[in-house]
C-alpha positions in Angstrom: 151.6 119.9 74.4 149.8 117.3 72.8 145.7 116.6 73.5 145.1 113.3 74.8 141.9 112.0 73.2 139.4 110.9 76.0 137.6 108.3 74.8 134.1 108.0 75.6 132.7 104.7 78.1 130.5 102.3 75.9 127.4 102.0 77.6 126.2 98.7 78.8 123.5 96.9 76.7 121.1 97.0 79.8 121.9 100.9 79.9 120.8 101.3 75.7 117.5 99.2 76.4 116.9 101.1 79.3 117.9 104.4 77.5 115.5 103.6 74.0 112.3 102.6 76.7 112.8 106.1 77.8 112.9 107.3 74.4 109.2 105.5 73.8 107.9 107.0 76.8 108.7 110.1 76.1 107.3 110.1 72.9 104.7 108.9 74.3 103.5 111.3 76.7 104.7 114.5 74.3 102.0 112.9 72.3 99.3 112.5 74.9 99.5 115.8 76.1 97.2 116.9 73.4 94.7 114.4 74.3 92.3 114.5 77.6 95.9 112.5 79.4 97.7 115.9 79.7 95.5 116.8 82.4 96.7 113.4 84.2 100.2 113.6 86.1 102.0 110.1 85.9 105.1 109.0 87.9 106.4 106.1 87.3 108.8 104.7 90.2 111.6 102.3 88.7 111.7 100.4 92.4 109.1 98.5 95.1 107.9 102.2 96.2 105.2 103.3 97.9 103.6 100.1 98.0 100.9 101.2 100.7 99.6 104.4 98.9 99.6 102.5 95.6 96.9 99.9 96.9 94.0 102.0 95.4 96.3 102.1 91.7 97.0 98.1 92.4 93.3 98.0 92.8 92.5 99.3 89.8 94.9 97.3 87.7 93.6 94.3 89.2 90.1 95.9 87.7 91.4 95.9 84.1 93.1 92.7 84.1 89.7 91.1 85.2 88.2 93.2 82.2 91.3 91.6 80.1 91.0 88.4 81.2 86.6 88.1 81.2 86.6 88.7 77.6 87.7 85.6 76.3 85.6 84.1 78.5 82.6 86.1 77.5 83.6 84.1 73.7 82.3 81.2 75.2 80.5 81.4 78.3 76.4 80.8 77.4 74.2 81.8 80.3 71.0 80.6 78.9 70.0 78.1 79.2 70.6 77.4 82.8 71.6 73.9 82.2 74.1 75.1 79.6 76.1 77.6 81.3 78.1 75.4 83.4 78.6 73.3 80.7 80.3 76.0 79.0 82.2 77.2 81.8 83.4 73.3 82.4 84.2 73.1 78.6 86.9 76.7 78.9 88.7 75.0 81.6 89.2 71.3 80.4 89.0 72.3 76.7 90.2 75.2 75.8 94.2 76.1 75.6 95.3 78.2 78.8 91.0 78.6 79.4 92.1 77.2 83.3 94.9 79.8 83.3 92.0 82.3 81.8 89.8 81.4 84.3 92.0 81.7 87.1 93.6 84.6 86.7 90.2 86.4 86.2 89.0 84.7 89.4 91.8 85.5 91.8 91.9 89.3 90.1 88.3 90.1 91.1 89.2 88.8 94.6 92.4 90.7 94.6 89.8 94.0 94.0 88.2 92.7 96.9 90.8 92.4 98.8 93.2 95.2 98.5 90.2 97.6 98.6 89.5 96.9 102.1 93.1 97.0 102.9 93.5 100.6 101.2 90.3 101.9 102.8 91.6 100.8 106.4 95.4 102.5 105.1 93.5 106.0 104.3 91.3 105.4 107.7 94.2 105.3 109.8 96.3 107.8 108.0 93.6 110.3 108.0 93.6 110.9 104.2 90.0 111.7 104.1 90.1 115.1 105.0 90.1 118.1 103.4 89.7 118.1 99.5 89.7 113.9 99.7 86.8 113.4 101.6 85.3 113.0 98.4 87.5 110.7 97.0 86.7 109.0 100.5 83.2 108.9 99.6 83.6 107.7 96.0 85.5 104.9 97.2 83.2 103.6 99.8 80.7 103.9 97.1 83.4 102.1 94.6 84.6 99.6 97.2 80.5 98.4 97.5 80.2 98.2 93.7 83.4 96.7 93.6 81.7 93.2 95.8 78.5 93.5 93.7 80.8 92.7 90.7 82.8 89.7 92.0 79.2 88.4 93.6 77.6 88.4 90.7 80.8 87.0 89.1 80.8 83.8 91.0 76.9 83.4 90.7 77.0 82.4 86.9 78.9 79.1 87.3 75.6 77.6 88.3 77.2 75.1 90.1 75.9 74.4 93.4 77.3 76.9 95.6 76.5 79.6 93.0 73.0 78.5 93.3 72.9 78.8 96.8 74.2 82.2 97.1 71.7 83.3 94.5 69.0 82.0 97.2 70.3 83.9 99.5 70.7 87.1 97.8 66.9 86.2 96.7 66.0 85.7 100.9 67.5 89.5 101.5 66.3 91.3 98.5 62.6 89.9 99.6 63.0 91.5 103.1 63.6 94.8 101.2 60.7 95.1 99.2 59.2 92.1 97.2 59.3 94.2 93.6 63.3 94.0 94.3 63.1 90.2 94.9 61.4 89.9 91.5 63.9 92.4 89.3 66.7 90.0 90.7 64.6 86.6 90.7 63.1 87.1 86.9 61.0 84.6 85.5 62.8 81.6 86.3 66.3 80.3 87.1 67.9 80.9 83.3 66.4 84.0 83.3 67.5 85.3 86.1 71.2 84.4 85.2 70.5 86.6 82.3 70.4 89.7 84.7 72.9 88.7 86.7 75.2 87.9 83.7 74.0 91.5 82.4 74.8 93.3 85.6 78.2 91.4 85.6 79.5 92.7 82.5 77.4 95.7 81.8 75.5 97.6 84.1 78.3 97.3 87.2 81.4 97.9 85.1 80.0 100.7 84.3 79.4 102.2 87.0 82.8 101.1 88.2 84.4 103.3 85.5 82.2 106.0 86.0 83.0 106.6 90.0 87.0 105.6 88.8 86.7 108.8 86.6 85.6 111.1 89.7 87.5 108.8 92.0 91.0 108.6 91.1 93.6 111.2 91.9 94.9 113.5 89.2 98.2 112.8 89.9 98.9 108.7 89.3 101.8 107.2 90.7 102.4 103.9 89.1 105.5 101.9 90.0 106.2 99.3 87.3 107.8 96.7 89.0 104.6 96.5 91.4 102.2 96.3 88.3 104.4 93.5 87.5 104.6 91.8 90.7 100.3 92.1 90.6 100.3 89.9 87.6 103.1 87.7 89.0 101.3 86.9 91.9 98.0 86.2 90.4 99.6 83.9 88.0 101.2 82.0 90.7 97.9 82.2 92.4 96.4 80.5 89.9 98.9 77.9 90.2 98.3 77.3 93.6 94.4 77.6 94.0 93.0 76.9 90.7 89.5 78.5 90.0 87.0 75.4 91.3 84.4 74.2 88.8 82.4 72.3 91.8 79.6 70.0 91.2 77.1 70.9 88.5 73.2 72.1 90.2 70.8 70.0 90.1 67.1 71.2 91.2 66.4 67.0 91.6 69.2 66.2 94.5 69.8 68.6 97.3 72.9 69.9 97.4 75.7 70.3 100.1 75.6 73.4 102.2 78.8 75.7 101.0 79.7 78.8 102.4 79.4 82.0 100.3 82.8 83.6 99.3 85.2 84.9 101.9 84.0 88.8 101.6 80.3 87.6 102.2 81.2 85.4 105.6 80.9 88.5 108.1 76.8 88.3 107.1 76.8 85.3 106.9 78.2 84.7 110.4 75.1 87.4 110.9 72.3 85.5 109.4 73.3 82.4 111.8 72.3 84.5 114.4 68.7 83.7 113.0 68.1 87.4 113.6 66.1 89.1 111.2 67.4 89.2 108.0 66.8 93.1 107.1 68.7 93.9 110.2 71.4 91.8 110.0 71.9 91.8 106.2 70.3 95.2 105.0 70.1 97.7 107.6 73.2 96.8 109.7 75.8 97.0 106.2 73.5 100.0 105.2 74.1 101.5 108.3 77.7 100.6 108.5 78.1 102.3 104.9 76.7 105.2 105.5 78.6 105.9 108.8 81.8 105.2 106.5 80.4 107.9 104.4 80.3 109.9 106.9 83.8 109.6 108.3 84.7 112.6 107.0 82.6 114.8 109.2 82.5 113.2 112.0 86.2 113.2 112.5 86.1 116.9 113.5 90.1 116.7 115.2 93.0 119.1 113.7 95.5 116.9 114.3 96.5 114.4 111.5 98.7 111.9 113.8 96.9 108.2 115.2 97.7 109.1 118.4 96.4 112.7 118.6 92.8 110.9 118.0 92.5 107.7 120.1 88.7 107.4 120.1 88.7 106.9 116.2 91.9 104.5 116.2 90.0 102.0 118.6 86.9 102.4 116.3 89.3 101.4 113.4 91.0 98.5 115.3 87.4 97.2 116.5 86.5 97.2 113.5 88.8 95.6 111.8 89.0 92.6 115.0 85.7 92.0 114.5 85.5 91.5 110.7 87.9 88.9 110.8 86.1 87.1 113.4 83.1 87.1 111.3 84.6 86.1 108.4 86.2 83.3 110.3 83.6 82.2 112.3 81.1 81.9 109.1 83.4 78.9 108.1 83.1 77.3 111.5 80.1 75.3 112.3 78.8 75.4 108.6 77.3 72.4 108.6 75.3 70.3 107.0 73.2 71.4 109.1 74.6 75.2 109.7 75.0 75.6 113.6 73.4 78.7 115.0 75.4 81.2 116.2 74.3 82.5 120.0 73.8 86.4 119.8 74.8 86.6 123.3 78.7 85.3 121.6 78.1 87.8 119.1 77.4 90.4 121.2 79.6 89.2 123.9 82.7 89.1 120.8 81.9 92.6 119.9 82.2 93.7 123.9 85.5 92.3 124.2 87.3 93.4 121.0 86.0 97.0 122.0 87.6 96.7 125.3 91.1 95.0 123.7 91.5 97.9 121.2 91.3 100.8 123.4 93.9 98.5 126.1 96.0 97.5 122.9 96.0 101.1 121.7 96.7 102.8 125.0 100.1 100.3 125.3 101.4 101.1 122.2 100.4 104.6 122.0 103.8 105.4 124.0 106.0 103.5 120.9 103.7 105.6 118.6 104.4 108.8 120.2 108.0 108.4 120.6 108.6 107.4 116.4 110.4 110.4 114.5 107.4 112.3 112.9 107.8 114.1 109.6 111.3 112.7 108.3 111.5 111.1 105.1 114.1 108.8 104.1 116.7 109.6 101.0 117.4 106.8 98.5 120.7 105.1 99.0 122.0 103.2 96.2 123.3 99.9 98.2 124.3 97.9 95.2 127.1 98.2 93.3 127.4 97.6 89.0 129.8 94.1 89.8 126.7 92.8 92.1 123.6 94.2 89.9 125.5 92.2 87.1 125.4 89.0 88.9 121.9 89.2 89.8 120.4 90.2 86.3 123.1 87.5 84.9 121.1 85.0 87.2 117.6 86.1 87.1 118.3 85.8 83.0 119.6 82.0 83.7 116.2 81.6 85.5 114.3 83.2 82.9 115.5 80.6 80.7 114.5 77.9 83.0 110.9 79.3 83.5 110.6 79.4 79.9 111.6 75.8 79.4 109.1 75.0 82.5 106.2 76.9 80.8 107.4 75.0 77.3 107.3 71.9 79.0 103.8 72.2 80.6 102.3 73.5 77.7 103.1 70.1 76.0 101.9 68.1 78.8 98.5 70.2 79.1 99.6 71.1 82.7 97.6 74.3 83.6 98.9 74.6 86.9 102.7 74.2 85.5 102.5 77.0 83.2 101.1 79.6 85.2 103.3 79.0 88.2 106.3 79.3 85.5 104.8 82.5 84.0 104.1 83.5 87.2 107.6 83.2 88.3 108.8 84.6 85.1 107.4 87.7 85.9 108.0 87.9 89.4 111.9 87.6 87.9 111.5 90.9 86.0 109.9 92.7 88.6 112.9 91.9 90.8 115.2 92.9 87.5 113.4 95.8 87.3 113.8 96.7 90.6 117.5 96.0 91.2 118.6 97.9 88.0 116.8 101.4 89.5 118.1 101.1 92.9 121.8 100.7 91.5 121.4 104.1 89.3 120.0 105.5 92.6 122.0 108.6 93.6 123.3 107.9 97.1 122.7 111.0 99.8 125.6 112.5 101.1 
């Protein structure tokens, strides 16, 4: 009997490419484990995984690529003179190729820190993922999370335009209500001067600290999905499309400048020091107080039982406190003047009442829907895309690839900022998606 000859199926080009980034990787890694990396464990998810435990990863990403991106800048950027440093920071965005783009990007990633810190520190709060072994990573990152402001404040501050002015006076008006040797470490010896510290603490002293607490603060085990990292950069691309980095109007000590609001993570104290209250209550004691109580969390969470509803008190502590924030934040943009209305206490106050009493009447409604979810069970993958369909969609997101990079061509020739980083933007949301689609089809459906 004669032996048919099986022949063996050509693998796809997508397959071989996929196939020879494996091979890198593993190279890779066989190599790092002789360094101080083989004590790291890194996943690497092929899909749009784990998108909520990855916020404190997508938070440090967004920390590097504002690292990446100030640079550049710091090639240019001259803080002293006073007089000079906006001038510089004018001359990267209307003069220098992709220095907008530059500037952008590095401005939306230090808000993104901003940002999805807060979100992952309410995600661990409500998960209860600060006990045990992690409530010192809890306490890092409240630490990390506070640094992590003091970075993009200082940030802001050196445009010396006039709203960076104007939040140096008032960091000036609360560091004097602390002590008056604090005022005058921040204050120097006159305005360029004290840019110089702030520019120091910018991209010195505060980085480093940063990457200190990241070194005690970050799990051993890193799970990094690549088509998230991807999507970070697409989306502050396409931020920076949208809502360019402002350059505003220039200081001048001669004219007095239009009242602006600080940035959106300062309004809750600001909404506080419209109160007229005193200012080291409302802008030192009360966010000391609040961050040490955070601190705390910890310990004072004493219950057994992991599950949101088995520990009502502290879910309508987290829900009040999260309501109230956002009013804050949005009342400091109401009413700001010129002149900046005062804000009653008794609305404060009364505010503060109310959202206490709609949390614990919110919680106790839902807290049936809670208690009835399935608790413990884990979905499988399924593969839900077959190779004709996968083919399509790659064959069309490389069509668009094309087209983006025409767009970016085109805007790049035209000088259009904007343009460009909406198309790389776009561009890269594409090979997240890619990315994406190809690991879900080699998925191994359950049975």
């Amino acid at each position: 009997m004669a032996e048919t000859e099986q022949e063996t199926p050509r693998r796809s080009l997508t397959d071989r490419a996929v196939g020879k980034t494996r091979d890198l990787y593993r190279w890779l890694d066989d190599r790092l484990k002789a360094t101080v990396f083989g004590s790291i464990r890194f996943t690497l998810p092929g899909t749009f995984s784990y998108v909520l435990s990855n916020l404190g990863m997508a938070t440090t990403i967004c920390f590097f690529i504002a690292c990446a991106t100030g640079i550049p800048l710091l090639i240019y950027y001259r803080p002293s003179p006073w007089n000079v440093a906006y001038d510089t920071i004018k001359f990267i965005t209307e003069e220098i190729a992709f220095g907008a783009m530059l500037r952008g990007v590095h401005y939306h990633s230090s808000n993104a820190m901003v940002l999805l810190s807060i979100i992952h520190a309410i995600y661990v709060f409500f998960k209860r993922l600060y006990k045990g072994r992690f409530d010192f990573l809890w306490v890092t990152g409240v630490i990390l999370g506070v640094v992590t402001v003091m970075v993009a404040f200082t940030g802001y501050t050196l445009i010396l335009n006039d709203r960076a002015v104007e939040a140096q006076n008032i960091m000036l008006g609360i560091t004097e209500t602390i002590h008056p040797l604090v005022k005058s470490l921040m204050a120097g010896s006159g305005l360029s001067d004290r840019v110089m510290r702030l520019y120091a603490f910018h991209i010195g002293l505060i980085p480093a600290i940063m990457l200190a607490l990241m070194a005690v603060h970050l799990p051993r085990a890193l799970r990094i999905s690549v088509p998230t990292v991807i999507g970070i950069f697409a989306v502050l691309f396409i931020a920076t499309a949208i809502f360019p980095a402002e350059l505003g109007p220039k200081y001048n000590p001669a004219a007095t400048p239009e009242f602006m609001p600080p940035e959106w993570y300062f309004l809750w104290i600001f909404s506080l020091l419209r109160t007229w209250a005193p200012v080291i209550i409302v802008a030192v004691l009360l966010p000391g107080a609040l961050i040490v109580i955070m601190m705390a969390i910890p310990w004072l969470d004493t219950g057994r039982r992991p599950f949101l509803t088995d520990r009502p008190e502290f879910a309508v502590i987290g829900m009040t406190a999260v309501s109230y924030w956002l009013y804050l934040t949005v009342r400091g943009v109401i009413g700001v003047g010129p002149p900046a209305e005062q804000i009653p206490i008794i609305e404060v106050v009364g505010v503060f009442v109310a959202t206490v009493a709609a949390s614990a009447i919110v919680f106790r409604l839902i807290t049936p829907i809670l208690k009835s979810r399935p608790r413990g069970r884990k979905k499988e993958p399924q593969r839900y895309l077959d190779d004709n369909l996968v083919t399509g969609i790659l064959l069309v997101i490389v069509g668009l690839q094309a087209l983006f990079v025409w767009g970016f061509t085109s805007a790049y020739i035209q000088g259009n900022s904007s343009l460009a980083s909406m198309n790389i933007g776009l561009s890269l949301l594409g090979l997240g998606v890619a990315q994406h689609v190809y690991a879900v089809s080699k998925q191994v459906p359950s049975e």
